[in-house]
C-alpha positions in Angstrom: -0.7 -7.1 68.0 -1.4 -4.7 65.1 0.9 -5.4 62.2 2.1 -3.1 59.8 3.0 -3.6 56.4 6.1 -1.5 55.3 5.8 -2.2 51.9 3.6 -0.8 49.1 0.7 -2.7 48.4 1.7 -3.0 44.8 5.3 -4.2 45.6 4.4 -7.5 44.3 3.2 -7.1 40.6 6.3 -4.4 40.3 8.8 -7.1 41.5 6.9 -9.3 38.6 6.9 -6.7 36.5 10.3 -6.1 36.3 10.8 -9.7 36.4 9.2 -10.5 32.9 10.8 -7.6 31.6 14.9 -8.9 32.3 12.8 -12.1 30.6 11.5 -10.3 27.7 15.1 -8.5 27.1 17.0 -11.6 27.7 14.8 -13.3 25.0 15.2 -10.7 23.1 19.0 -10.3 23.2 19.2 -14.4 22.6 17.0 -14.2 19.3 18.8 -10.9 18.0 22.4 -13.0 18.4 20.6 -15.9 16.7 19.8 -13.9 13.9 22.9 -11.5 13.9 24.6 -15.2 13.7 22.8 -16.3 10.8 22.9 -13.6 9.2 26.9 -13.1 9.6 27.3 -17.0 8.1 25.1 -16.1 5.0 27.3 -12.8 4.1 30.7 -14.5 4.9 29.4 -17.4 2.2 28.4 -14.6 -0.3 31.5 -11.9 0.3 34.4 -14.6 0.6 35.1 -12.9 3.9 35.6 -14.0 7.8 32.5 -15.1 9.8 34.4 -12.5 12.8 34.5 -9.9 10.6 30.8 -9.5 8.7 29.2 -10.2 12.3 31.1 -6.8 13.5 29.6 -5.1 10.6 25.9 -6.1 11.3 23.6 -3.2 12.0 22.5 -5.0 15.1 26.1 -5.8 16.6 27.1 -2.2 15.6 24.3 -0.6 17.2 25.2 -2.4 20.2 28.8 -1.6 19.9 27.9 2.2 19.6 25.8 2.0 22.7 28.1 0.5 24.9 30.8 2.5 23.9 28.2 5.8 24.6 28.0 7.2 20.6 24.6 9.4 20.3 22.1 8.3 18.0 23.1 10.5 15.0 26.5 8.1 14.4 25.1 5.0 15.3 22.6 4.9 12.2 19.6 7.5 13.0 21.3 10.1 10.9 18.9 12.7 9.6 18.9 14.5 6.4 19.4 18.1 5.4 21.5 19.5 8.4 20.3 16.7 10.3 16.6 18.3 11.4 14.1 15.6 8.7 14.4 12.0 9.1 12.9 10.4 5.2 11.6 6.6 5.9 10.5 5.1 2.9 7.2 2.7 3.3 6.7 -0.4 0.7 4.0 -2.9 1.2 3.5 -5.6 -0.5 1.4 -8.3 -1.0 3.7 -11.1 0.3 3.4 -15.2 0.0 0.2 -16.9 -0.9 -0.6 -13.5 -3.3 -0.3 -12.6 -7.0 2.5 -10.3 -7.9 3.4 -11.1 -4.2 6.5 -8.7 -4.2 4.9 -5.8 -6.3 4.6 -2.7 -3.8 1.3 -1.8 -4.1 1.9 0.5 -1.5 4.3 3.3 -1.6 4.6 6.2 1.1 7.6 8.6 1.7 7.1 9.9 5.6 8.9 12.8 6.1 9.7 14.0 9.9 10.8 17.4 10.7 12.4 17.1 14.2 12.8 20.5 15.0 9.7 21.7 14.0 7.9 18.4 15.0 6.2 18.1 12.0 5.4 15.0 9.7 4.5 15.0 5.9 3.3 12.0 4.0 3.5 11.6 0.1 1.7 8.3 -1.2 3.2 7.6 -4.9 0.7 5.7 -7.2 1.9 2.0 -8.1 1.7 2.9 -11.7 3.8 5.7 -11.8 6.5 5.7 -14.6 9.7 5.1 -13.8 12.8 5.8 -16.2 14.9 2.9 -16.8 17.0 4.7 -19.7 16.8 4.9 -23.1 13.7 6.8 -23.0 11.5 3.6 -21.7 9.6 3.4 -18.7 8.4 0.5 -16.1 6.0 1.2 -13.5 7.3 2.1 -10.3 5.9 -0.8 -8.3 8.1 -3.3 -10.3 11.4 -1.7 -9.2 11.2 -3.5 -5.8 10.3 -7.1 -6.9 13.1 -7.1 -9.7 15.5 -5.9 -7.0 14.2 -8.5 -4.6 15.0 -11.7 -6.7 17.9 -10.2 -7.7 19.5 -9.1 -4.4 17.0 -11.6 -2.1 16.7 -10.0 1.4 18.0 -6.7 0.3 14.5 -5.6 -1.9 13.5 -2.9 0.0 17.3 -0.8 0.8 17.8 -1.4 -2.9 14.6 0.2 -3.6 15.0 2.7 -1.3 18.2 3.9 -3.2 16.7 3.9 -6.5 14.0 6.3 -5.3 15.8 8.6 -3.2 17.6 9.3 -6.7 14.9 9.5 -8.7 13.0 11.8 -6.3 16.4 13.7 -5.3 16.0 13.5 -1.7 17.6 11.6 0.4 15.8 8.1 2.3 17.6 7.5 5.9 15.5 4.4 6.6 13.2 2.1 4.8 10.2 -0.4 5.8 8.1 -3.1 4.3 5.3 -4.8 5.2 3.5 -7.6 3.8 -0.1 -8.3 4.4 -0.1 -11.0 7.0 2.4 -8.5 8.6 0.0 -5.4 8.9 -3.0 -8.2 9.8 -1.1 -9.1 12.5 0.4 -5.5 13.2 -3.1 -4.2 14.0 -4.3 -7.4 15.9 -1.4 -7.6 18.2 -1.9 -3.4 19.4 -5.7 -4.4 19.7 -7.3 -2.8 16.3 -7.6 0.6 15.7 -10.2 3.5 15.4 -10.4 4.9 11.9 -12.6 7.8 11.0 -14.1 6.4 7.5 -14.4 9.7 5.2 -17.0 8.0 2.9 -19.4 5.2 3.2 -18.8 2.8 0.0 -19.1 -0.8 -1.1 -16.4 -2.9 -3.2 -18.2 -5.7 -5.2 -15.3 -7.2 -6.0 -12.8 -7.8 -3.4 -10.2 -10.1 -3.7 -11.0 -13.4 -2.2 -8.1 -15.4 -3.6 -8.5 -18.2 -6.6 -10.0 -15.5 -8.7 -13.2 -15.3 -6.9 -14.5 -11.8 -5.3 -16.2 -10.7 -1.9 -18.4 -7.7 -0.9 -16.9 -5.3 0.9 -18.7 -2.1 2.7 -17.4 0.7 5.2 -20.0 3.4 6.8 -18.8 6.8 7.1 -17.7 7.8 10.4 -15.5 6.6 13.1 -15.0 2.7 13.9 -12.7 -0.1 15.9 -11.5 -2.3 13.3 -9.2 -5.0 13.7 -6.5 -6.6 11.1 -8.5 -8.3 8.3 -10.6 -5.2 8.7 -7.8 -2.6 8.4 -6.3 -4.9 5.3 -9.6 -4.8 3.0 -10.0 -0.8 3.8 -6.8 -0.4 2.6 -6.4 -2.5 -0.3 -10.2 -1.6 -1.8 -9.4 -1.0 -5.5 -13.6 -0.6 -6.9 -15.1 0.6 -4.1 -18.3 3.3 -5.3 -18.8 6.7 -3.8 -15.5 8.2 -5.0 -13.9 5.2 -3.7 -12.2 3.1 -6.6 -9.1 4.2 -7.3 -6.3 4.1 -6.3 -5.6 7.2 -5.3 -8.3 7.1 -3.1 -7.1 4.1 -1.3 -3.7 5.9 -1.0 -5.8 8.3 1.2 -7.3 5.9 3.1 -4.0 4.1 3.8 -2.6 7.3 5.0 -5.2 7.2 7.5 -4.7 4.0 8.7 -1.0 4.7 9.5 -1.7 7.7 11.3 -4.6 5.5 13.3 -1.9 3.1 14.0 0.4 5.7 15.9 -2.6 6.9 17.9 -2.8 3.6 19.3 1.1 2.8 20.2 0.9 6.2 22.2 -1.9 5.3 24.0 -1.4 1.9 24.5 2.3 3.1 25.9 3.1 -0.4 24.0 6.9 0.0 25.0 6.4 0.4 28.9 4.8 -3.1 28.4 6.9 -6.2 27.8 3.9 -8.4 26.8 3.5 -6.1 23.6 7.1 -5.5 23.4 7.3 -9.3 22.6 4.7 -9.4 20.6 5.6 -6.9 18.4 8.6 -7.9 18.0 7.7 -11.5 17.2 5.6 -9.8 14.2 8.4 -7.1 12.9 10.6 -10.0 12.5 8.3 -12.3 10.5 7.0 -10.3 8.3 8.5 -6.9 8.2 11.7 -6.2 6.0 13.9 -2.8 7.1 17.5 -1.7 7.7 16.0 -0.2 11.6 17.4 -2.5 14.0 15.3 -2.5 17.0 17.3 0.0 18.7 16.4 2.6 16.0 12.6 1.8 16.9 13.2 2.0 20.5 14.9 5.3 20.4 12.8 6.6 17.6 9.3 5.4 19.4 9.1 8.4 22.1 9.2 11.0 19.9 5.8 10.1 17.9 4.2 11.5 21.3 5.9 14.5 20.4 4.4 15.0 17.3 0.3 16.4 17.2 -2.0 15.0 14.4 -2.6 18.5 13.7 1.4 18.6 12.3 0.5 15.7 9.5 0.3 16.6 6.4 -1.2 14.0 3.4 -0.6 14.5 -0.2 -1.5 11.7 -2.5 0.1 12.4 -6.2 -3.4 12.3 -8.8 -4.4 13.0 -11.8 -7.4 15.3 -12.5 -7.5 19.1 -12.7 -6.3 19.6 -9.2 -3.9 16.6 -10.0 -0.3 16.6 -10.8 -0.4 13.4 -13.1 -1.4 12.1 -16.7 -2.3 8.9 -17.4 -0.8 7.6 -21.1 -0.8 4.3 -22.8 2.9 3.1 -23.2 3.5 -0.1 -25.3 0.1 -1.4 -24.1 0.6 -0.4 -20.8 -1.0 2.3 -19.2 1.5 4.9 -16.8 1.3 7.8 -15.0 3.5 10.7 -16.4 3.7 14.4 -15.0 1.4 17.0 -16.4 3.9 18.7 -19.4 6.4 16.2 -18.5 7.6 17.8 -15.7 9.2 16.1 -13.1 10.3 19.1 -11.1 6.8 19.7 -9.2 6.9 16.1 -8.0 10.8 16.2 -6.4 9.7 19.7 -4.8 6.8 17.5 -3.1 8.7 14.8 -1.9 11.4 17.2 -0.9 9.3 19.0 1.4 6.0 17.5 1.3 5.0 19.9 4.7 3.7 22.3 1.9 0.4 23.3 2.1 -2.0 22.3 0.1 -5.8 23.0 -1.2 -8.3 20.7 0.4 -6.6 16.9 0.1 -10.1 15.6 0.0 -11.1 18.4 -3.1 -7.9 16.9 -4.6 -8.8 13.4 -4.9 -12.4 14.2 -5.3 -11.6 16.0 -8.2 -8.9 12.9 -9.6 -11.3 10.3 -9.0 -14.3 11.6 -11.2 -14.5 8.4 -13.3 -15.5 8.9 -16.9 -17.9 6.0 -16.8 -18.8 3.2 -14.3 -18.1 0.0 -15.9 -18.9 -3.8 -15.4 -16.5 -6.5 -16.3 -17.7 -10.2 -17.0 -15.1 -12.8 -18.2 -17.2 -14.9 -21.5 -13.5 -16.6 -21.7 -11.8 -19.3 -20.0 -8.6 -17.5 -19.1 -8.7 -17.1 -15.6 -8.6 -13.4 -14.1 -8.9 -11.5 -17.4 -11.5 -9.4 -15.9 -9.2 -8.3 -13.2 -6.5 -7.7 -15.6 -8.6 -5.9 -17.6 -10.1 -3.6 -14.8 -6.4 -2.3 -13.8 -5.9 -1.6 -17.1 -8.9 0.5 -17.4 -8.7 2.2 -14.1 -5.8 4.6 -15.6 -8.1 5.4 -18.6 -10.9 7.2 -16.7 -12.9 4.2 -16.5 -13.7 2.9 -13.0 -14.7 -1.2 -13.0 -17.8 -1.0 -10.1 -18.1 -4.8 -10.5 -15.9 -8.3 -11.9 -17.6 -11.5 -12.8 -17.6 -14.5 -14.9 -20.7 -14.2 -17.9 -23.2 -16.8 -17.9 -21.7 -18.3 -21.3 -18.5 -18.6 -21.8 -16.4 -18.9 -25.3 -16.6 -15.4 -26.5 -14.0 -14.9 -29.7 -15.1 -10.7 -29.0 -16.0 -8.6 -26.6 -19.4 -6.9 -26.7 -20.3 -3.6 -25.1 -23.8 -2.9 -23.8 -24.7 0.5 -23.6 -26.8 1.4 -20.8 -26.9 5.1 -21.0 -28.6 4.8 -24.1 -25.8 7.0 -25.6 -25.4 9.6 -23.6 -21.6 9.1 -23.5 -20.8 8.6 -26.8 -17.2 9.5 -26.3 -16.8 7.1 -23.4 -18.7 4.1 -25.7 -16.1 4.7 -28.7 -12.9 4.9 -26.3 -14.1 1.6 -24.5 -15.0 0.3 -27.9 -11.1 1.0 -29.2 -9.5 -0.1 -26.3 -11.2 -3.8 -25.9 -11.3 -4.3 -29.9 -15.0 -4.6 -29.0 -18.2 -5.0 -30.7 -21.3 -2.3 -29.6 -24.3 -4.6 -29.1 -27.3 -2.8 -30.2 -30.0 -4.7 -28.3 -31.6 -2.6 -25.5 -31.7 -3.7 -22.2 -35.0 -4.7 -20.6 -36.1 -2.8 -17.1 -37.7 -5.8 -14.3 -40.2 -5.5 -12.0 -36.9 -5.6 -9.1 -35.3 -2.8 -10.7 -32.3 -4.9 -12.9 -31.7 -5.2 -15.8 -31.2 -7.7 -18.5 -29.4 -7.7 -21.7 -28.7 -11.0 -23.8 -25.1 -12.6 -24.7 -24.3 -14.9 -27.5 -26.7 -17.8 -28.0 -29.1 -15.5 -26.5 -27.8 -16.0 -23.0 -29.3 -13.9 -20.3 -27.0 -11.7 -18.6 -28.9 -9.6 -15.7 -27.5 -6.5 -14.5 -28.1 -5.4 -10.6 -25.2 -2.7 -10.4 -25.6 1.2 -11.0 -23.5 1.3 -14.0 -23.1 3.0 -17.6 -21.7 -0.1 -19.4 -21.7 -3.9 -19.5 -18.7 -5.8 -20.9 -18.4 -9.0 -22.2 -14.4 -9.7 -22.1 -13.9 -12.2 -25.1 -10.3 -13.3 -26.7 -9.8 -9.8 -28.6 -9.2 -8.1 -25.0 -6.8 -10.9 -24.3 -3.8 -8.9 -25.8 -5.2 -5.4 -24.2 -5.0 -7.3 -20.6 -1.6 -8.7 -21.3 0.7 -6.4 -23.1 3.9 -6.9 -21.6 5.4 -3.4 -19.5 8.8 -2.1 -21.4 11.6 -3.3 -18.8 
């Protein structure tokens, strides 16, 4: 008897399929009332109020109240700004647990979205950016988030959010932040991403925790790369080729972000409950935001409305084509507007879909250093060459390469001059900034192409990197390193 089979041959894995998904949603529902729970106890402690009452007022128990009770999306927290067509998220990431200055937002990006015109406009603000705090003193904008962090624990990021949105005059409807085991795992749990590299470069000295450095290099062109990858291309501070700034590495983490959203639409990551779970398992570990997961679910199927051909990048520089200055403020070293005017940098992040010349020509242009330098720590203070080198970045100097010198016990710093004095200007600024001495012994060519110069006790110090001057950090750049900002 010939037997027919009424049902479609993939009746099976759909009947799965929607199985794991009830699964994933109940799991989901269970850990959001967990947390809407704990969260709900922790306010009633602090406000002196009902546990009933703050667990009504969560975003999470609202949202769900608003869509049971069929309330669009506008009232029930996606809100948009100016007449309700741009949607302003503020992105912060930080450095997290386990890392120096672990609550210090290195990164700072204001995303614009345009939902009419479906257009998106990104506006990365340098970390060292001054900041008003009254009284005609400054702090550098990365600190507002860690001070509002310990002071306001859990609420860092909507507290910094605030503070910017009225310094820049615009209005911030939502607000992220990421640490970096966050954006590790981010990247890991889609499956990496593709990232078109701009310029081929190598960073000598990479972070590799307890003051020690690794080499780092990235080939021009396009490239799967998977968490730890994506981490070190973004967080590259003395990278060569153009590379160490950071302005540059705003570019390149602008990039990144925009590789990341080519990968959630073409992964279709929420049609699959595997990822679903996944991602959020990683959003609630180590991302801090005031989007409750039904903002991200209604929010996610509009990035395939938006073409990478409606994103526009401006990184805030100095240079020519820059918009900044860098200045030296009670030891500390700031970026102010060019003339002190604050208005061309409010109109950007007011309506950063403004064209502009060439992005790339821009930070080209900002990131011509004034001299390649190489730091090497003669004292026993751990990390003063690294403090040193973020100190000189915003000077026009750009550090190529940290180390420890062969002695140790320098009282002063010396300067060797490899150009043989073709920057004269350079040598004297460096030489005023470190309190340093100008050694005047000439460094000796070897058959391998380095270099070697001799330290204190005639210690031999051998030079391999591509560079204009050698420092010797000793105690009198101790105070340079550590002046405390104005706060």
């Amino acid at each position: 008897m010939l037997s027919v089979n009424f049902l479609k041959s993939d009746h099976d894995t759909q009947a799965r399929r929607k199985t794991v998904v009830l699964a994933a949603v109940f799991a989901l529902c269970v850990a959001l009332i967990a947390t809407a729970g704990a969260a709900a106890s922790y306010r009633s402690v602090q406000h002196g109020t009902s546990l009933i009452s703050e667990f009504e007022q969560l975003p999470v128990i609202a949202d769900m109240r608003r869509m049971v009770f069929g309330e669009d999306a506008v009232a029930a927290g996606l809100s948009t700004s100016k007449n309700d067509q741009y949607l302003n998220i503020l992105i912060l990431g930080i450095g997290g647990a386990g890392h120096d200055g672990s609550l210090l937002t290195d990164t700072i990006i204001l995303a614009s979205v345009d939902m009419k015109e479906k257009k998106v406009g990104m506006l990365s603000i340098p970390r060292d950016l001054a900041y008003p705090i009254g009284n005609n003193q400054y702090e550098k904008i990365n600190v507002v988030h860690a001070y509002e962090e310990q002071d306001h624990p859990g609420e860092g990021s909507i507290r910094t959010a605030e503070k910017l949105s009225a310094f820049l005059d615009v209005p911030i409807d939502h607000v992220i932040r990421i640490d970096f085991r966050g954006f590790e795992a981010l990247v890991d749990t889609i499956g990496g991403i593709k990232v078109n590299v701009e310029n081929s470069f190598t960073d000598s000295s990479y972070p590799a925790g307890d003051n020690e450095w690794q080499v780092v290099s990235f080939k021009k062109g396009l490239q799967q790369i998977d968490g730890a990858r994506a981490l070190k291309y973004t967080r590259s501070r003395h990278g060569n080729n153009g590379e160490g700034s950071d302005f540059a590495r705003s570019r390149r983490q602008q990039l990144v972000i925009e590789a990341i959203r080519d990968k959630l639409i073409s992964l279709n990551t929420l049609a699959d409950p595997g990822k679903l779970a996944k991602l959020y398992s990683t959003i609630t570990n180590n991302i801090q935001s005031d989007m409750s997961p039904w903002d991200v679910i209604r929010l996610a199927p509009l990035a395939e409305q938006f073409s990478s051909k409606n994103i526009t990048n401006h990184v805030l520089t100095t240079g020519n084509n820059g918009q900044l200055n860098s200045a030296l403020i009670n030891g500390a070293y700031m970026l102010f507007p060019k003339n002190n005017d604050w208005s061309t940098i409010k109109s950007l992040a007011q309506n950063p879909f403004q064209s502009s010349a060439d992005v790339k020509a821009e930070v080209a242009a900002a990131t011509q250093p004034m001299a390649h330098v190489e730091l090497r720590n003669g004292t026993f203070r751990t990390g003063l060459a690294s403090l040193v080198s973020d100190k000189l970045e915003f000077s026009g100097f750009e550090t190529v390469k940290l180390g420890n010198a062969v002695r140790r016990g320098y009282a002063d710093s010396i300067i060797f001059d490899l150009t043989n004095g073709a920057k004269p200007e350079e040598l004297a600024k460096l030489k005023a900034l470190l309190k340093a001495n100008v050694s005047l012994s000439v460094a000796t060519l070897q058959d391998d192409g380095a270099k070697i110069v001799y330290g204190e006790e005639m210690s031999v110090e051998k030079v391999t990197s591509d560079i204009d001057f050698l420092v010797i950090l000793g105690e009198t750049s101790y105070s340079f390193a550590t002046t405390a900002y104005v706060h």
